[in-house]
SEFIZA-3560 file (N, C-alpha, C; in Angstrom, 3 decimals):
REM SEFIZA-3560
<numar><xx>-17.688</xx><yy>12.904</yy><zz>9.017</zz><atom>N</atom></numar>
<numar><xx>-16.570</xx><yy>12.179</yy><zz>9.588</zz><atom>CA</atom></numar>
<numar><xx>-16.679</xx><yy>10.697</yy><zz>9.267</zz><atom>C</atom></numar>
<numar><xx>-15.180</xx><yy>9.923</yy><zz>9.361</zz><atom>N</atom></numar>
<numar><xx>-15.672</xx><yy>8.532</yy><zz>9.282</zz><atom>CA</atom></numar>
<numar><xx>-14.682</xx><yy>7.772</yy><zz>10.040</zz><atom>C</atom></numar>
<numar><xx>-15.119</xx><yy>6.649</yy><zz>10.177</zz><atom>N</atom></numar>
<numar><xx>-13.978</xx><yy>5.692</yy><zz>11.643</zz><atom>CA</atom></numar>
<numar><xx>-13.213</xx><yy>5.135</yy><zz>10.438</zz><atom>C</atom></numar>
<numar><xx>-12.328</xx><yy>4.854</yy><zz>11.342</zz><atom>N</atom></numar>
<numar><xx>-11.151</xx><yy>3.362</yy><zz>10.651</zz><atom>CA</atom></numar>
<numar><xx>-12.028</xx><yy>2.007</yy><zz>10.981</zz><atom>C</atom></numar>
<numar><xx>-12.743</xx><yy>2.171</yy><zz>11.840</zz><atom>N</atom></numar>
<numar><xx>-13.780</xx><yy>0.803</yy><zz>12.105</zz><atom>CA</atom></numar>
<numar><xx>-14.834</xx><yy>0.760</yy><zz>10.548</zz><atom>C</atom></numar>
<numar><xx>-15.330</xx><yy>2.349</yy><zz>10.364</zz><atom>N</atom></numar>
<numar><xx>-16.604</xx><yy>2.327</yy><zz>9.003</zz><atom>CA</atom></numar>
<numar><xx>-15.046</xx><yy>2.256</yy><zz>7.350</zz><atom>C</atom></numar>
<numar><xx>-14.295</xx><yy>2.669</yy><zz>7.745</zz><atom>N</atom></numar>
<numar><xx>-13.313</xx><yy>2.266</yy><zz>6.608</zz><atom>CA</atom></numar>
<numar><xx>-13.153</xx><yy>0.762</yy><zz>6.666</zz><atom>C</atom></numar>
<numar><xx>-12.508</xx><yy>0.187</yy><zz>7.334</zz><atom>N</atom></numar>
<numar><xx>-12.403</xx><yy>-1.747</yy><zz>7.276</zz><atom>CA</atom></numar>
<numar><xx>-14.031</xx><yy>-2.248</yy><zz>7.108</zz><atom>C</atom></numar>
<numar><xx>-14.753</xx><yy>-1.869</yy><zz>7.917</zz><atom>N</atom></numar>
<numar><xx>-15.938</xx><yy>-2.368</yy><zz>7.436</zz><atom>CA</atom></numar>
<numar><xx>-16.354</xx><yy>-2.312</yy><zz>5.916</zz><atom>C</atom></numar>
<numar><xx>-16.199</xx><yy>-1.213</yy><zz>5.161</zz><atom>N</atom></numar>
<numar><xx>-16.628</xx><yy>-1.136</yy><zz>3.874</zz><atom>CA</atom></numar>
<numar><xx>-16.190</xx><yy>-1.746</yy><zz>2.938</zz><atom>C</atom></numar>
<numar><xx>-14.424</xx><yy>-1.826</yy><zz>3.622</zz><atom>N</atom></numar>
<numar><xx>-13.897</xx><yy>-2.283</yy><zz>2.017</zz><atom>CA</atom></numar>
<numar><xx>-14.194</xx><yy>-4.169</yy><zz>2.901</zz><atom>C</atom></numar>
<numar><xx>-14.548</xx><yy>-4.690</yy><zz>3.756</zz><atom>N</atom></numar>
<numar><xx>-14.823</xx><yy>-5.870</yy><zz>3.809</zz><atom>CA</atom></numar>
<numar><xx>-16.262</xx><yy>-6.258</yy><zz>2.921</zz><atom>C</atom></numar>
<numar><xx>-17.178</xx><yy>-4.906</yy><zz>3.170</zz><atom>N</atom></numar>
<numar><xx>-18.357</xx><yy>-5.218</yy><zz>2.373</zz><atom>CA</atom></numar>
<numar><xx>-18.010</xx><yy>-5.566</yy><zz>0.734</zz><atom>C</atom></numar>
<numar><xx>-16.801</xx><yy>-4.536</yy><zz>0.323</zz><atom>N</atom></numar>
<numar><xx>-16.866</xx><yy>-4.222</yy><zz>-1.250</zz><atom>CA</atom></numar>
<numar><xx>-15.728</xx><yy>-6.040</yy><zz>-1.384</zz><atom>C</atom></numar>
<numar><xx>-15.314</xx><yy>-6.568</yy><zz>-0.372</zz><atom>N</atom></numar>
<numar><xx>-13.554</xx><yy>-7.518</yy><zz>-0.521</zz><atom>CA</atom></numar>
<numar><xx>-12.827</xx><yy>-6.578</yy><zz>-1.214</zz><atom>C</atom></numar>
<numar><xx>-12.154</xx><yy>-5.703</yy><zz>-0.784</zz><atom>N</atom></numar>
<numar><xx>-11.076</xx><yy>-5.080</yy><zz>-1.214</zz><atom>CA</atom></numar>
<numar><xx>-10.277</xx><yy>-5.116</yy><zz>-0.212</zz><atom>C</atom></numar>
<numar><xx>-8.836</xx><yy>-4.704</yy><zz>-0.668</zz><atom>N</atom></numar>
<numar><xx>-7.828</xx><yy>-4.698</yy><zz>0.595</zz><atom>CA</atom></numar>
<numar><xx>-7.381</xx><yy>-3.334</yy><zz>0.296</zz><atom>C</atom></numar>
<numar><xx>-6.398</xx><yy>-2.656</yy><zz>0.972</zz><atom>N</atom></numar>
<numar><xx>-5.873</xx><yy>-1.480</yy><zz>1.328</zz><atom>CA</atom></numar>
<numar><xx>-5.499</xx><yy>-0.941</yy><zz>0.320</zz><atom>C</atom></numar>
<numar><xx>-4.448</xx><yy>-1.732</yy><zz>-0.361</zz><atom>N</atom></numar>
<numar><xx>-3.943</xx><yy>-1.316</yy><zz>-1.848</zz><atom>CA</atom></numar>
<numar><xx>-5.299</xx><yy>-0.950</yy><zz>-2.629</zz><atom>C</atom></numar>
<numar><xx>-6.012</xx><yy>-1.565</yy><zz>-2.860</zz><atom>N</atom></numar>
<numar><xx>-7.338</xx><yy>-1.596</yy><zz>-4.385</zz><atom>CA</atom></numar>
<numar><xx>-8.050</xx><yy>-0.352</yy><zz>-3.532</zz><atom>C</atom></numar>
<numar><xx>-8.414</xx><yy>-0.265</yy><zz>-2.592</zz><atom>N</atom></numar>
<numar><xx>-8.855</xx><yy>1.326</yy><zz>-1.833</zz><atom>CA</atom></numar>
<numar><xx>-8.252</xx><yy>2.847</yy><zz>-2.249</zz><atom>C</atom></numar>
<numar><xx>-6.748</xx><yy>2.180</yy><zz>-2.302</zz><atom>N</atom></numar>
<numar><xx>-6.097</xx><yy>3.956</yy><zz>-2.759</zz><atom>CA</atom></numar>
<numar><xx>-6.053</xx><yy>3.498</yy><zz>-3.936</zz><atom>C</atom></numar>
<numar><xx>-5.630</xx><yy>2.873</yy><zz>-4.445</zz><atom>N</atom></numar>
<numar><xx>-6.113</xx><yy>2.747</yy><zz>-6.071</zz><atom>CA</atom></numar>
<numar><xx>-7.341</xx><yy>3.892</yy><zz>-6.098</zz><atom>C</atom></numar>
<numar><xx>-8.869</xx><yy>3.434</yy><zz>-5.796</zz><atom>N</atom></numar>
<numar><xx>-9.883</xx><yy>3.694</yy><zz>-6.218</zz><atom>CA</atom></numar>
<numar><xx>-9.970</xx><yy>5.288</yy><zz>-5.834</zz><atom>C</atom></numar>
<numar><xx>-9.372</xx><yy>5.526</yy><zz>-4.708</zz><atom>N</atom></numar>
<numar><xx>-9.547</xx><yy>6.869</yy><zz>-4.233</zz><atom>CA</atom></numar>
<numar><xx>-8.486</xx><yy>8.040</yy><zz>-4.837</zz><atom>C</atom></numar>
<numar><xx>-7.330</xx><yy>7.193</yy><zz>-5.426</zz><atom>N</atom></numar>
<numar><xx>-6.141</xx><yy>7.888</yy><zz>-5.790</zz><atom>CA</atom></numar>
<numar><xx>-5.301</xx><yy>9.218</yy><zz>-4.789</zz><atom>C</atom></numar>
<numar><xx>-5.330</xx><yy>8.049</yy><zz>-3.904</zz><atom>N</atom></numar>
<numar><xx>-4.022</xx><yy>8.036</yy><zz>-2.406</zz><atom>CA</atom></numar>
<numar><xx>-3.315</xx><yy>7.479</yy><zz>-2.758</zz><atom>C</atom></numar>
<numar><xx>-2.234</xx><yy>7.463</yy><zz>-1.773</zz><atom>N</atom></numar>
<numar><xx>-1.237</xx><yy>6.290</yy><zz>-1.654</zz><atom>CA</atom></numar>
<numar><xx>-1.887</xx><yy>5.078</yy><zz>-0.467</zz><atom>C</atom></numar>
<numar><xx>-0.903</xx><yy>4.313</yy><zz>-0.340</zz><atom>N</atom></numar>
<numar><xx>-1.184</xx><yy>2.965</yy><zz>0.264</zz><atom>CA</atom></numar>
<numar><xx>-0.572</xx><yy>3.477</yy><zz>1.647</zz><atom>C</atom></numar>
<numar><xx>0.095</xx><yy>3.550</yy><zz>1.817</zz><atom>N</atom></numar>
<numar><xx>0.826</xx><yy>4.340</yy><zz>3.344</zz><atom>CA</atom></numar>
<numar><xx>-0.316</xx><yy>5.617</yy><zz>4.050</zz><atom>C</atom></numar>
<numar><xx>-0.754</xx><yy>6.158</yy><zz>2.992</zz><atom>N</atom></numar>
<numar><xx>-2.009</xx><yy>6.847</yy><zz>3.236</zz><atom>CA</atom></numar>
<numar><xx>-3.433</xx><yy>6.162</yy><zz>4.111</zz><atom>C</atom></numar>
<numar><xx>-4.019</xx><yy>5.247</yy><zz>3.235</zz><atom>N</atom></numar>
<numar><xx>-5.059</xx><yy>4.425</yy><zz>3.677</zz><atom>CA</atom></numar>
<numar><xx>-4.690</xx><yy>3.390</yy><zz>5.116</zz><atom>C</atom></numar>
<numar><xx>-2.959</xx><yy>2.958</yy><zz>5.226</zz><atom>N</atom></numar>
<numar><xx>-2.845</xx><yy>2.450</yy><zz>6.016</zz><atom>CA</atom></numar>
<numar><xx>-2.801</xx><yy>3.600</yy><zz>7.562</zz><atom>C</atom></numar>
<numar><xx>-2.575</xx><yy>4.680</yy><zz>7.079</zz><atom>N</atom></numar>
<numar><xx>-2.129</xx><yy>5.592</yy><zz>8.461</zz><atom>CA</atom></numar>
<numar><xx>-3.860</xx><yy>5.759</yy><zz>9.038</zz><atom>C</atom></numar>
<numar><xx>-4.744</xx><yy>6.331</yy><zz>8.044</zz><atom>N</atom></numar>
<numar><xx>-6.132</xx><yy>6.281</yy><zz>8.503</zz><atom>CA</atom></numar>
<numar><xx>-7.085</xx><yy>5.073</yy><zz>9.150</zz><atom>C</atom></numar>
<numar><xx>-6.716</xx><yy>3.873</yy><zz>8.580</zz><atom>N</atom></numar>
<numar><xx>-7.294</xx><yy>3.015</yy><zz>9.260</zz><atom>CA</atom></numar>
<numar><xx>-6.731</xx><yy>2.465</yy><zz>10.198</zz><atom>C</atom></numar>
<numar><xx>-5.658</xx><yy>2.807</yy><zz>11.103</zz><atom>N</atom></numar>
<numar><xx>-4.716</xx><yy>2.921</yy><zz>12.168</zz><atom>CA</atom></numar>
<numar><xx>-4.958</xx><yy>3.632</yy><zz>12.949</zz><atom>C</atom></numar>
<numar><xx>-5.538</xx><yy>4.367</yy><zz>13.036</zz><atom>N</atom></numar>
<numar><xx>-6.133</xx><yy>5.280</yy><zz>13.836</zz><atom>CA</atom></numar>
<numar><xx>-7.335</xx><yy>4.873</yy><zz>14.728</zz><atom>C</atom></numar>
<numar><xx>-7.494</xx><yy>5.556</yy><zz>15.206</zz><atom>N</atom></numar>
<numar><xx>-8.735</xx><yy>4.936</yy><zz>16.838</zz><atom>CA</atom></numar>
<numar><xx>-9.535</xx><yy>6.827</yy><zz>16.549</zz><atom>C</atom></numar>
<numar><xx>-11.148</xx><yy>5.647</yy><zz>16.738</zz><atom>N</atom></numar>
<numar><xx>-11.679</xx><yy>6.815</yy><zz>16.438</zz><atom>CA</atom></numar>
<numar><xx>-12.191</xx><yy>7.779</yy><zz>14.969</zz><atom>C</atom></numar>
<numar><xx>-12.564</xx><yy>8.855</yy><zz>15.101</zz><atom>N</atom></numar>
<numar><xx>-12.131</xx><yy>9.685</yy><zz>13.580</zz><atom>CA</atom></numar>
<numar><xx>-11.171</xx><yy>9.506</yy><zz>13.337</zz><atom>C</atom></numar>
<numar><xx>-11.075</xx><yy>9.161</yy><zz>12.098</zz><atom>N</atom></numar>
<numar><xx>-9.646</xx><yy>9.292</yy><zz>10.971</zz><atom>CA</atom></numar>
<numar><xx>-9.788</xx><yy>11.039</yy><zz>10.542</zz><atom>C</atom></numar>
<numar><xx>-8.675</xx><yy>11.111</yy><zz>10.936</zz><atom>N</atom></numar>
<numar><xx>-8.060</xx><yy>12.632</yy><zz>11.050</zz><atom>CA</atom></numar>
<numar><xx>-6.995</xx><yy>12.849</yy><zz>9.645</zz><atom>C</atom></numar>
<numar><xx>-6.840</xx><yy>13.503</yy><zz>8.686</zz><atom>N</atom></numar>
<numar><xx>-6.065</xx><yy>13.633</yy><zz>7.847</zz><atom>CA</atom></numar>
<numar><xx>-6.870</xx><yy>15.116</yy><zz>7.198</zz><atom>C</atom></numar>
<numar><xx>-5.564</xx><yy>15.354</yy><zz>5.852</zz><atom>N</atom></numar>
<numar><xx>-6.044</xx><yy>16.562</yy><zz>4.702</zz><atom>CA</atom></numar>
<numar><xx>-7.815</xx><yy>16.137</yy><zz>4.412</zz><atom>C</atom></numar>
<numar><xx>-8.732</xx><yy>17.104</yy><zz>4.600</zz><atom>N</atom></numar>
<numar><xx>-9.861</xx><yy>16.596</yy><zz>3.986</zz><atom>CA</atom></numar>
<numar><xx>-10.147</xx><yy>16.399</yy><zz>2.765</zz><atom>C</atom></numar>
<numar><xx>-9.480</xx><yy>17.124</yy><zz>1.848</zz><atom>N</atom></numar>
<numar><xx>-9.227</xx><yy>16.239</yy><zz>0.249</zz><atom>CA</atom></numar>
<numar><xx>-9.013</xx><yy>15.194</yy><zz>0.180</zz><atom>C</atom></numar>
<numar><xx>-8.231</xx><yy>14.709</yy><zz>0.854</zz><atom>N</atom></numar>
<numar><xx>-8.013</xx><yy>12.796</yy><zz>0.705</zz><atom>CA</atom></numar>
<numar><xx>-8.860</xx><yy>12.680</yy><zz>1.581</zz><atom>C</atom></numar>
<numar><xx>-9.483</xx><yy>12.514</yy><zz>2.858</zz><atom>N</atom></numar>
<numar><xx>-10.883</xx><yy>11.912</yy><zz>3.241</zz><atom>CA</atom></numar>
<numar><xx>-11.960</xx><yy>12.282</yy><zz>2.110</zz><atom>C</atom></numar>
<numar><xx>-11.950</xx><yy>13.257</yy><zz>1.510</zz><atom>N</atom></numar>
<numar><xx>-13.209</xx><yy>13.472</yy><zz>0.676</zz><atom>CA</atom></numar>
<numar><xx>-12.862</xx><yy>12.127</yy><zz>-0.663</zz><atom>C</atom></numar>
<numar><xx>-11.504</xx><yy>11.999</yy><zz>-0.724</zz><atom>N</atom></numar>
<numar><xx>-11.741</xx><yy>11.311</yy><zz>-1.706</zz><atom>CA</atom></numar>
<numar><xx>-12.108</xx><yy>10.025</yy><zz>-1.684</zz><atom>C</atom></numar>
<numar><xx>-11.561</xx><yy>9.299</yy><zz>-0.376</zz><atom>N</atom></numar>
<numar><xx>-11.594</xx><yy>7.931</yy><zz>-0.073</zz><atom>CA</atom></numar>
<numar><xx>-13.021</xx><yy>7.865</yy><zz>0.294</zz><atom>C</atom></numar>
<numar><xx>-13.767</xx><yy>8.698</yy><zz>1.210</zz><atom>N</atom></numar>
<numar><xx>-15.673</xx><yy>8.795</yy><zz>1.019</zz><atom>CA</atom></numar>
<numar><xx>-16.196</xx><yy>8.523</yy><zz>-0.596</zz><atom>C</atom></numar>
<numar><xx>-15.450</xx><yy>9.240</yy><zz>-1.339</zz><atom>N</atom></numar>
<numar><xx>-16.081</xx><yy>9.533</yy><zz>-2.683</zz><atom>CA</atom></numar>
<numar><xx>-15.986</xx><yy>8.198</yy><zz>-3.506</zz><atom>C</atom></numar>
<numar><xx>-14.877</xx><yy>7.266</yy><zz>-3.439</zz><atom>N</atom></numar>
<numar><xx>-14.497</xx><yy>6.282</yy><zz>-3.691</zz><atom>CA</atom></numar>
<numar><xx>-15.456</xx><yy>4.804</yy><zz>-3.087</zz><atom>C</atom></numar>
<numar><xx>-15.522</xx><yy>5.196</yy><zz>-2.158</zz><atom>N</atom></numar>
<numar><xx>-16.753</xx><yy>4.076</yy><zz>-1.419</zz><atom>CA</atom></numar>
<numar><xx>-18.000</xx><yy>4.715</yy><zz>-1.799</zz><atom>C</atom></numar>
<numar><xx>-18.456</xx><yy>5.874</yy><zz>-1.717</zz><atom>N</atom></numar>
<numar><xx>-19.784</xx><yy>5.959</yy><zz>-2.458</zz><atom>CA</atom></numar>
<numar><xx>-19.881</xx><yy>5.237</yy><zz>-3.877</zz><atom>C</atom></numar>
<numar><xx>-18.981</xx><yy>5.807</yy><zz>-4.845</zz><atom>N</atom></numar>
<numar><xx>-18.993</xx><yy>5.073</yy><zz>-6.091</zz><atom>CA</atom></numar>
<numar><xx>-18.769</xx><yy>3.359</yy><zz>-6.264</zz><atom>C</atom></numar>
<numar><xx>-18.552</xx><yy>3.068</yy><zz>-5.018</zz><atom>N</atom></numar>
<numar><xx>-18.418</xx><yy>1.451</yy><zz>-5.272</zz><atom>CA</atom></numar>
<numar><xx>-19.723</xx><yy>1.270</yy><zz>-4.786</zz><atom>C</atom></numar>
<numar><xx>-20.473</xx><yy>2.012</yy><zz>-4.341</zz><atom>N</atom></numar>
<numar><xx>-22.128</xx><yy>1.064</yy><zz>-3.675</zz><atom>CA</atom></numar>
<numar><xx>-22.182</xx><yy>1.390</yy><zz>-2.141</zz><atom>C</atom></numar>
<numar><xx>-20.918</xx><yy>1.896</yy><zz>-1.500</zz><atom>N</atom></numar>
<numar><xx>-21.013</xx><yy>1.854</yy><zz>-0.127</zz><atom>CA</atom></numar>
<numar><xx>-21.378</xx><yy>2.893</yy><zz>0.595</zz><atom>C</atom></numar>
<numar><xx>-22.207</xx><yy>2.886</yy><zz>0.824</zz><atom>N</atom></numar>
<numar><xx>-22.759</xx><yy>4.203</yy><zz>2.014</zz><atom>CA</atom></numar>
<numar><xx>-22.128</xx><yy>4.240</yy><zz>3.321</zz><atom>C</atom></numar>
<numar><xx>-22.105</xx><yy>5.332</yy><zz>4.025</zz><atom>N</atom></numar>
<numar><xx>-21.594</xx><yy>5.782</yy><zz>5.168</zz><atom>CA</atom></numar>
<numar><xx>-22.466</xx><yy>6.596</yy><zz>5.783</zz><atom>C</atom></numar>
<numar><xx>-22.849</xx><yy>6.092</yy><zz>6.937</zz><atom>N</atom></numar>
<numar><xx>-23.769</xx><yy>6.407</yy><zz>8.221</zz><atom>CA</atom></numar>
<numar><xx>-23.393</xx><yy>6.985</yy><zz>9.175</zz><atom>C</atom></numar>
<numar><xx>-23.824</xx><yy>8.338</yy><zz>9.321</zz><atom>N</atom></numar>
<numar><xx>-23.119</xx><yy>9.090</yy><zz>10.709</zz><atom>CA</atom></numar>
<numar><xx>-23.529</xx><yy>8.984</yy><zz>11.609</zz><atom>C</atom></numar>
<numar><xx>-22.944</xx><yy>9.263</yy><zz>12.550</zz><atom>N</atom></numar>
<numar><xx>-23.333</xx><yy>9.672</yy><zz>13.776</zz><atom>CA</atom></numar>
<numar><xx>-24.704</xx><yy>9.447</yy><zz>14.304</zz><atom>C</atom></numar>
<numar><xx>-25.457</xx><yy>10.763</yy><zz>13.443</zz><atom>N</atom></numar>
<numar><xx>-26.347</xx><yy>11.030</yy><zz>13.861</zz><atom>CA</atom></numar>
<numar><xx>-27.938</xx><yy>10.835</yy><zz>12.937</zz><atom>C</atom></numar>
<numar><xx>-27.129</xx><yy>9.946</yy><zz>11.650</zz><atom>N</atom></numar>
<numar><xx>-28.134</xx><yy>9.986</yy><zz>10.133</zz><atom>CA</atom></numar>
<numar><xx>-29.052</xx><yy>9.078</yy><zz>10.979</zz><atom>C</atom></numar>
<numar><xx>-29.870</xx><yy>9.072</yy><zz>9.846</zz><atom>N</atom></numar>
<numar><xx>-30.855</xx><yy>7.764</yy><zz>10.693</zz><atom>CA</atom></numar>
<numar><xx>-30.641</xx><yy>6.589</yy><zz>10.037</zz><atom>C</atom></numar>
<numar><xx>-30.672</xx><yy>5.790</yy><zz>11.229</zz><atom>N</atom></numar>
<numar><xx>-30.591</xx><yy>4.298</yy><zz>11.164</zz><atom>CA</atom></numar>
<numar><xx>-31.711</xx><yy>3.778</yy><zz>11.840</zz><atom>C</atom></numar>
<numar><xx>-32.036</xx><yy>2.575</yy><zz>11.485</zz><atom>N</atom></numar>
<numar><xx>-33.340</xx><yy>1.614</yy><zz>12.499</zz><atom>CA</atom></numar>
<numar><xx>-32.419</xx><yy>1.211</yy><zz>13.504</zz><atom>C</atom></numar>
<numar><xx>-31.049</xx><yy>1.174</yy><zz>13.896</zz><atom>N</atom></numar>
<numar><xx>-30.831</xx><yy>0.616</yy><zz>15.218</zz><atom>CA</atom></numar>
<numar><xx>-29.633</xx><yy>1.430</yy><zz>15.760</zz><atom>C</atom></numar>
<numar><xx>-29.819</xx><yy>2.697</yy><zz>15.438</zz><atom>N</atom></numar>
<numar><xx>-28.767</xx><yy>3.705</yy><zz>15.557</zz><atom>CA</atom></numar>
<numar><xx>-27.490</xx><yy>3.906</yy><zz>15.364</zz><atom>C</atom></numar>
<numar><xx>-26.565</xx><yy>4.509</yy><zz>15.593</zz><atom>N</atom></numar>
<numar><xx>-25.244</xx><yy>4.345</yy><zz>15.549</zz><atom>CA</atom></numar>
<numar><xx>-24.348</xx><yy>4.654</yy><zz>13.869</zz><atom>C</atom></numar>
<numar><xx>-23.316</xx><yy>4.418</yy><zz>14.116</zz><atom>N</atom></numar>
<numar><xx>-22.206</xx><yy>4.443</yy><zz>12.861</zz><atom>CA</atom></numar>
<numar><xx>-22.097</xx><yy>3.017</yy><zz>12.545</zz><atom>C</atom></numar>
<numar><xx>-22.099</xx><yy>3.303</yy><zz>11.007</zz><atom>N</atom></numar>
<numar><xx>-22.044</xx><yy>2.115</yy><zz>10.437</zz><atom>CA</atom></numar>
<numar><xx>-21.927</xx><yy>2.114</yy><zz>8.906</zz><atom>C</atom></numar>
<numar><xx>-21.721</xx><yy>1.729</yy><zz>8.208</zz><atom>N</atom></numar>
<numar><xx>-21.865</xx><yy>1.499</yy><zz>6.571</zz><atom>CA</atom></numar>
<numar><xx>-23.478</xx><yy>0.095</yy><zz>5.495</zz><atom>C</atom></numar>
<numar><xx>-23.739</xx><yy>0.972</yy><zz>5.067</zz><atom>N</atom></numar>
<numar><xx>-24.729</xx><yy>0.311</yy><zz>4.045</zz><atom>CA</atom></numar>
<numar><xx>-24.104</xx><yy>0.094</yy><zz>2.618</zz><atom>C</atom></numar>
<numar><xx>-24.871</xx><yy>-1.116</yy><zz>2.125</zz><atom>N</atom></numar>
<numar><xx>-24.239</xx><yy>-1.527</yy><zz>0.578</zz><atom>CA</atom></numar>
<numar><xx>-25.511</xx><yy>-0.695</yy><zz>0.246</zz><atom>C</atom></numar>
<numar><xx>-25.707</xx><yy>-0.343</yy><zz>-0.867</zz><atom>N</atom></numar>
<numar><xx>-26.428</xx><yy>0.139</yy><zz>-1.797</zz><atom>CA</atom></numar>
<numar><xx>-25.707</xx><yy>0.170</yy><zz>-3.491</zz><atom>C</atom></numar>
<numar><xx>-26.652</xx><yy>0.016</yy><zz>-3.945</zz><atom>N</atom></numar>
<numar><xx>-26.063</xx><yy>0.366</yy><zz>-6.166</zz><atom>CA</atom></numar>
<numar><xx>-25.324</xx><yy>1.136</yy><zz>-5.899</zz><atom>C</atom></numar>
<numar><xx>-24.346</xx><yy>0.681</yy><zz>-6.686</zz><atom>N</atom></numar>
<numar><xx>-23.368</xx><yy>1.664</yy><zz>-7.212</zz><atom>CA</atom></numar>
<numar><xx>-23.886</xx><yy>3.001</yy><zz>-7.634</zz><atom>C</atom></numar>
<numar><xx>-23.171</xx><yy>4.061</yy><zz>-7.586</zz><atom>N</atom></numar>
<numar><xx>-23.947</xx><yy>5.485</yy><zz>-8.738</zz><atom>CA</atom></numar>
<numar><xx>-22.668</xx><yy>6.256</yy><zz>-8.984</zz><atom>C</atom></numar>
<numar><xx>-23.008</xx><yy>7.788</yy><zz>-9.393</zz><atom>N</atom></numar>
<numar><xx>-22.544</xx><yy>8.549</yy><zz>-8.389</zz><atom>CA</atom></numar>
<numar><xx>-22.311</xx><yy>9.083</yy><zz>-7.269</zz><atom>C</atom></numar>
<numar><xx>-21.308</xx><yy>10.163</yy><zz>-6.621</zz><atom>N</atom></numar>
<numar><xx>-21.048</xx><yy>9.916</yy><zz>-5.306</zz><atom>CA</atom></numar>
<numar><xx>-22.205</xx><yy>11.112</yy><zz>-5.045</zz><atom>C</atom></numar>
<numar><xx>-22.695</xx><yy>10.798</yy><zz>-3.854</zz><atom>N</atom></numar>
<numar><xx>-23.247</xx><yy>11.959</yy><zz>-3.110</zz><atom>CA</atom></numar>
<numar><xx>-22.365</xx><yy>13.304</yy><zz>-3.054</zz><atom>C</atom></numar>
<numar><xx>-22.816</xx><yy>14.536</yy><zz>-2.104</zz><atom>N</atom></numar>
<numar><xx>-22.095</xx><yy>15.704</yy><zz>-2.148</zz><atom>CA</atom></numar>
<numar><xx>-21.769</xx><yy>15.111</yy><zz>-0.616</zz><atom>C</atom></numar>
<numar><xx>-20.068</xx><yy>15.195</yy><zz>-0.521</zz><atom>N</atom></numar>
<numar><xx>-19.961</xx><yy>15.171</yy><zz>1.116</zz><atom>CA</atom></numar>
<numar><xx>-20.766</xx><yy>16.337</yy><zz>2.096</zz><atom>C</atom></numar>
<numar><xx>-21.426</xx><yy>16.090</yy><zz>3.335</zz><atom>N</atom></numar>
<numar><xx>-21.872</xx><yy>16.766</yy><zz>3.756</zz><atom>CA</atom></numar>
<numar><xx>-23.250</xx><yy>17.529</yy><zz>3.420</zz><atom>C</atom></numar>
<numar><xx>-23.618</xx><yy>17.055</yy><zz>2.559</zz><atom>N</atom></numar>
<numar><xx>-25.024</xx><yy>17.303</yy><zz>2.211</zz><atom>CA</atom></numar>
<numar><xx>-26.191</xx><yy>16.801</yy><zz>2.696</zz><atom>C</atom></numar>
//
């Protein structure tokens, strides 16, 4: 899962704005805006969440669940190198 709080956070890490996001994820812009509007999980088709995850992995940005480990717990996003994307849910 991921927040509209760990979505704005990331693309603040990467400076991107809403538009250059569905660009990268290949959404629309009305798309990225309805998810990060949201309170909470961003709820949508999981193909487009898989893609917009997949899109911030490939820019460097990690995403921290719930329950992954962190040194000070919680949800949140990490920069890391660019690569390939991880497997969602793996």
């Amino acid at each position: 899962m991921i927040t509209s709080f760990q979505m704005r956070a990331a693309r603040a890490l990467l400076g991107i704005d809403q538009r250059t996001l569905a660009e990268l994820a290949g959404v629309s812009l009305p798309t990225i805006q309805r998810m990060e509007a949201s309170t909470g999980n961003v709820r949508g088709v999981v193909e487009t969440l898989i893609k917009v995850v997949e899109a911030f992995e490939r820019a460097g940005v990690e995403l921290i669940g719930e329950h992954a480990r962190s040194d000070s717990g919680g949800r949140g996003v990490r920069l890391r190198e660019p690569g390939p994307p991880r497997r969602v849910g793996a």
